[in-house]
C-alpha positions in Angstrom: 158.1 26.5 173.2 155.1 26.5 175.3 154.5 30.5 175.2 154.8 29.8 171.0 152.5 27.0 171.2 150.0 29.8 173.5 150.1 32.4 170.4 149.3 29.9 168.1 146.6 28.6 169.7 145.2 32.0 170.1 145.3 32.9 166.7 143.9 29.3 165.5 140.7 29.8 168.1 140.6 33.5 167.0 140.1 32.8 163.7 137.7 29.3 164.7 135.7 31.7 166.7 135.2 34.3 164.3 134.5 32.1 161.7 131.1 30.3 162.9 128.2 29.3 160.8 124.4 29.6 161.2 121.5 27.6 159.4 118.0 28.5 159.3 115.1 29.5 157.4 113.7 32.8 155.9 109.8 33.8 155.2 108.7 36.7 153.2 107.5 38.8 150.8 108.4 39.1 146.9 106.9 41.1 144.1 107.6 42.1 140.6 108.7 45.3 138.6 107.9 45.0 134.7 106.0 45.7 131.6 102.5 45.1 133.7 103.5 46.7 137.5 106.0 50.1 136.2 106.0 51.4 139.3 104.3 50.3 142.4 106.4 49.3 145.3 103.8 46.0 147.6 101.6 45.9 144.9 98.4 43.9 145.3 99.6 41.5 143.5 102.6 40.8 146.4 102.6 37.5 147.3 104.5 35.4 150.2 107.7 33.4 150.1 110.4 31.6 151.7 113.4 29.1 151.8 116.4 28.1 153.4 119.5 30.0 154.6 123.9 29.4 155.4 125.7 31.9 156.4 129.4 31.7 157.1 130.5 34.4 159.0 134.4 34.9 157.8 134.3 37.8 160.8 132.6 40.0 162.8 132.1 42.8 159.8 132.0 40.4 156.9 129.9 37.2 156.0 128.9 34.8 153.1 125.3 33.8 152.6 123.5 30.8 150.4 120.2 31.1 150.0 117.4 29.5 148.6 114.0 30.9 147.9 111.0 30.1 146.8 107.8 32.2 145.5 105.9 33.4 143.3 105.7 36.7 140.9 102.4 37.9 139.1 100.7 41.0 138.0 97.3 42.0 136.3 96.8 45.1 133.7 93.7 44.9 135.1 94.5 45.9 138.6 96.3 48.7 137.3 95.2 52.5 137.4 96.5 53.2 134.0 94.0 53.3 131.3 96.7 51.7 128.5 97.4 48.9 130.7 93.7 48.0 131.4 92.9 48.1 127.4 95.9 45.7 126.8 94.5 43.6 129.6 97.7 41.2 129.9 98.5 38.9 133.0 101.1 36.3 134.1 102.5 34.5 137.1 105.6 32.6 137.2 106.8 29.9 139.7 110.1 31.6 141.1 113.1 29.7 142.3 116.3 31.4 143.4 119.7 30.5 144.3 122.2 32.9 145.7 125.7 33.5 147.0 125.4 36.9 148.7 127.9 38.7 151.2 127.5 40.9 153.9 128.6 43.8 155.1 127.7 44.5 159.0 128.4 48.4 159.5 129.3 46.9 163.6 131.6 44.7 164.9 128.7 42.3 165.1 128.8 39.6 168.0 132.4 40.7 169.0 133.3 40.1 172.7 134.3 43.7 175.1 132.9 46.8 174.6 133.5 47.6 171.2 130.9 44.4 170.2 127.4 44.4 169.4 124.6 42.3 169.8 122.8 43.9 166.7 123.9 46.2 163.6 122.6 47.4 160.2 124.2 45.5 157.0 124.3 46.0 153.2 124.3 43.1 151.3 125.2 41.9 147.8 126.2 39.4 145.4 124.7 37.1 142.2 121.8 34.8 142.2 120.6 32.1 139.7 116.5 32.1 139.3 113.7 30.8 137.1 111.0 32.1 136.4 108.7 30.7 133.6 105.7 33.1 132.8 101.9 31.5 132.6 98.4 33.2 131.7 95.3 31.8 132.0 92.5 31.2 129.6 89.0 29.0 130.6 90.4 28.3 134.0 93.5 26.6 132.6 96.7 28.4 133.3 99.2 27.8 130.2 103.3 28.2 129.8 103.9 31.4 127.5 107.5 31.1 126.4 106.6 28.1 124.2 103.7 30.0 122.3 106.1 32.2 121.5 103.6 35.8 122.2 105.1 38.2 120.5 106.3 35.9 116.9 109.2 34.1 118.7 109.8 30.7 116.8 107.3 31.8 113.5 109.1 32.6 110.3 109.4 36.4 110.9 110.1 36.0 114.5 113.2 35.3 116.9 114.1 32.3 119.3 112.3 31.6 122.2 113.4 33.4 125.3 115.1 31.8 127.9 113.3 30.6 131.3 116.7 30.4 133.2 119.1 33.6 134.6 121.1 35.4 136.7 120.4 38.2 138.8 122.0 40.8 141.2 120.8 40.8 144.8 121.3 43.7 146.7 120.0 45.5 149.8 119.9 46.5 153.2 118.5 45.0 156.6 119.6 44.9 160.5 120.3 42.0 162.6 119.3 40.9 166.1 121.2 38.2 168.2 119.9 36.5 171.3 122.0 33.5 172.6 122.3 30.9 169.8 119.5 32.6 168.0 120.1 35.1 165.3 117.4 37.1 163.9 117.8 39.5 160.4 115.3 41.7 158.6 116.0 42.6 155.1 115.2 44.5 152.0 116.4 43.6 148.6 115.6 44.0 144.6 116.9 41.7 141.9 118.2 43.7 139.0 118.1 41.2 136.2 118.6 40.9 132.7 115.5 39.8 131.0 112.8 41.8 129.9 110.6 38.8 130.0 109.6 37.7 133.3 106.0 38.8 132.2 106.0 37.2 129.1 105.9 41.0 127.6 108.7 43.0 126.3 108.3 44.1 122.5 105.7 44.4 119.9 102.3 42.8 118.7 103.1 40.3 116.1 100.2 39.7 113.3 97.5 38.0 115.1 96.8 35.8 111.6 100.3 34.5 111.1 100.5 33.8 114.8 98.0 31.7 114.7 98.7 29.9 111.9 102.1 29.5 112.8 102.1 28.7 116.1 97.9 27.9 116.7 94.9 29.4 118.2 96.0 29.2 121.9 99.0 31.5 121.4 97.2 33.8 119.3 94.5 34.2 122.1 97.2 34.8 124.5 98.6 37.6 122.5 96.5 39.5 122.1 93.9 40.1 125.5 92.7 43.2 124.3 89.4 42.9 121.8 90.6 45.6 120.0 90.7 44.1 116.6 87.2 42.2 117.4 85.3 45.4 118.5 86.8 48.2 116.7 86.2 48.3 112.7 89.5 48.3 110.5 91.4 48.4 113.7 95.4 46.4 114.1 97.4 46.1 116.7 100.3 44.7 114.2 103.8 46.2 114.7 102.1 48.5 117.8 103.6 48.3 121.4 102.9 45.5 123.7 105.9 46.4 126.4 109.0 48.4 126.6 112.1 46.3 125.6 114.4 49.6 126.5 113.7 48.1 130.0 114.3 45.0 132.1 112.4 43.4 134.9 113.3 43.2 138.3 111.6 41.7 141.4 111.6 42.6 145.1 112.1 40.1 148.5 111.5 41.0 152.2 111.8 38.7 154.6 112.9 37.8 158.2 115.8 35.0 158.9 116.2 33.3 162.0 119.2 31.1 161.9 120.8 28.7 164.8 124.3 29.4 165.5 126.3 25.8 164.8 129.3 26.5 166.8 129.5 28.5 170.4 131.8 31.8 170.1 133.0 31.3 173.8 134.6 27.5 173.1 138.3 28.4 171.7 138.9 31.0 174.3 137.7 29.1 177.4 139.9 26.5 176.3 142.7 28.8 175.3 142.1 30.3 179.0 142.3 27.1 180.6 145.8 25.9 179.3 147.3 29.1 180.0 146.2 28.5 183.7 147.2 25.5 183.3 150.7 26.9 182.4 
């Protein structure tokens, strides 16, 4: 009875052990990938961010994260080296919150005891993460919501509905991590492949500047449309022309380093599991 009452004991603090949780923070970077920044990976537009992180690790190769962040996501056409995007002369920011269930993948037995263990190994991560992220410009020092103005026709009589400021995104990446005592450390890339193409507020055509602002007033009208085209050049339209690509979607980009406290010591199941069978 006693020897069965051993082997359970192991397996219970086995599993106890392997199962431990960490808390901590993250700090980074995040950027965007849209209509206004194509292609540029740290943009100058990059801008910091940071939030809160769980982690259960369900074993040495496998964990489950939640994780909070907070940042912020912006680009100029006017920063941009392409001549198009500096005549259409758009800009937005948006406020970004994100909340995600992620796991882990560690490629080594990461924190196992013997040989076989390592104090730090590359991971792979993934999973799906809810964010918002609603899109503002700026006119006369005043920075204004977009979806409401409805840009690009949404809510006038030849338009559609409003765009949503609320979705869901997949996380995914790669990064290594570092343990010292009760302190883990973890450095990470990841993008956010989402499913909105309107993150920036631009995704389809130019809607006709007169009905926009009759329909929906002046101020969305203004924000439409940044370009003087129709001001400066004679005869000139931008009706029915592009003002994004809606064949694409947006994504956005976060970097960061995690340092999270270990709640529960690895060592306290097996130095009691030790002591009993001394004892026995």
């Amino acid at each position: 009875m006693q020897r069965i009452f051993l082997l359970l004991f192991l397996a219970l603090g086995h599993n106890a052990r392997a199962q431990v949780n960490e808390l901590g923070i993250t700090g980074g970077l995040t950027y965007y990938i849209g209509d206004l920044n194509p292609y540029k990976h740290y943009p100058a537009d990059t801008k910091p961010a940071g939030g809160l992180v769980f982690r259960h690790n369900i074993s040495d190769r496998y964990a489950l994260r939640v994780q909070g962040l907070y940042g912020t996501l912006q680009a100029y056409d006017s920063k941009s080296d392409n001549e198009v995007q500096q005549i259409r002369n758009l800009h937005f920011r948006a406020r970004l919150f994100e909340a995600a269930l992620i796991g882990e993948v560690n490629y080594f037995p990461y924190r196992k005891r013997g040989k076989d263990g390592k104090k730090w190994t590359p991971f792979l991560f993934a999973g799906l993460a809810y964010f918002r992220a609603n899109p503002q410009a700026q006119l006369d020092d005043t920075w204004y919501d977009l979806q409401q103005l409805g840009t690009e026709g949404q809510g006038t009589t030849g338009g559609g509905k409003l765009y949503p400021v609320d979705h869901l995104s997949i996380p995914f990446g790669a990064g290594m991590k570092f343990n010292v005592g009760r302190i883990d450390f973890q450095v990470e890339w990841g993008m956010r492949r989402t499913y909105t193409d309107y993150i920036d507020d631009v995704s389809g055509t130019y809607y006709n500047n007169d009905l926009l602002e009759f329909e929906n007033g002046p101020l969305a009208a203004s924000l439409a449309d940044r370009s003087g085209l129709e001001e400066t050049v004679p005869g000139h339209s931008n009706t029915g022309r592009s003002r994004g690509d809606p064949n694409t979607r947006d994504w956005y980009v976060y970097s960061g380093l995690a340092i999270t406290y270990i709640l529960s010591r690895f060592s306290d199941c097996e130095e009691q599991y030790n002591w009993m069978k001394r004892k026995h």
